[in-house]
C-alpha positions, -999 to +999 in steps of 0.1 A: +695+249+418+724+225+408+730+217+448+691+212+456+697+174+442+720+165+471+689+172+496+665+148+484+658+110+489+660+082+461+623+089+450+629+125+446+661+128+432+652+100+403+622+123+395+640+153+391+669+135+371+641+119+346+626+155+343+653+180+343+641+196+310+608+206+322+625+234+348+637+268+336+632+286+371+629+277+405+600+287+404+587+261+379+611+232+400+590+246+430+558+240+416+559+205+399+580+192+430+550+201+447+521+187+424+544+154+424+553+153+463+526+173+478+490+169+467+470+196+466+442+174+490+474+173+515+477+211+512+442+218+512+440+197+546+470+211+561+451+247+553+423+240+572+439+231+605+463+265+599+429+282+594+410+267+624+439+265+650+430+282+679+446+282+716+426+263+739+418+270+773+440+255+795+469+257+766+496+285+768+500+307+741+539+288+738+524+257+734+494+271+704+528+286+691+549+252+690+516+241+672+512+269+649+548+264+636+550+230+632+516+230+608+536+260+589+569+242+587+548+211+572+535+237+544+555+265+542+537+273+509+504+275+526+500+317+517+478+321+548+481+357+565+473+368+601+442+381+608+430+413+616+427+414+650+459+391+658+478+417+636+466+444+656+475+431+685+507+422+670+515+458+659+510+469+693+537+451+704+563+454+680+560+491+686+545+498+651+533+486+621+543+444+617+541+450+580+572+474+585+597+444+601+615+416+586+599+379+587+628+375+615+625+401+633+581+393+632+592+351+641+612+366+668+586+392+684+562+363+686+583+334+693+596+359+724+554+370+730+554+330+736+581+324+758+567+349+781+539+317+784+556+291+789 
């Protein structure tokens, strides 16, 4: 926690310096960075297009990937799961059950599933 300073702009790093009482765990640092920096309205948004995405037509499932990762990388705290029939699908091809591998090992499997598109 005492390096996560060096990573910030001005705007941020002023904040946490005038507030530094206010976190005992990350957790807490994590979540009143976010109601400062990242509205909930912004999160909510961001939700909704993680929630509607869907590959188009003519689109390549490398390129619905590419967009799929850049709306999670914009809200990594989005808590959204895949859904039931993409997991399936999923499972089949990691050989078992998806909940069984690492989040590396799952990133991978798909990110590879996608290449196989491009």
């Amino acid at each position: 926690m005492k390096a996560f300073p060096f990573f910030l702009d001005e705007v941020a790093k002023d904040w946490m310096y005038i507030h530094p009482i206010l976190f005992n765990t990350w957790g807490d640092m994590k979540h009143m960075f976010l109601e400062k920096f990242f509205p909930a309205s912004r999160t909510v948004t961001i939700r909704k297009e993680i929630c509607g995405i869907r590959q188009h037509s003519r689109k390549t499932l490398h390129e619905y990937w590419e967009r799929f990762n850049k709306l999670c990388a914009i809200c990594p705290h989005h808590q959204i799961s895949l859904a039931m029939m993409d997991r399936s699908m999923i499972d089949d091809a990691s050989g078992g059950a998806l909940m069984d591998k690492t989040l590396a090992t799952t990133r991978h499997l798909i990110s590879n599933m996608a290449s196989n598109t491009q």
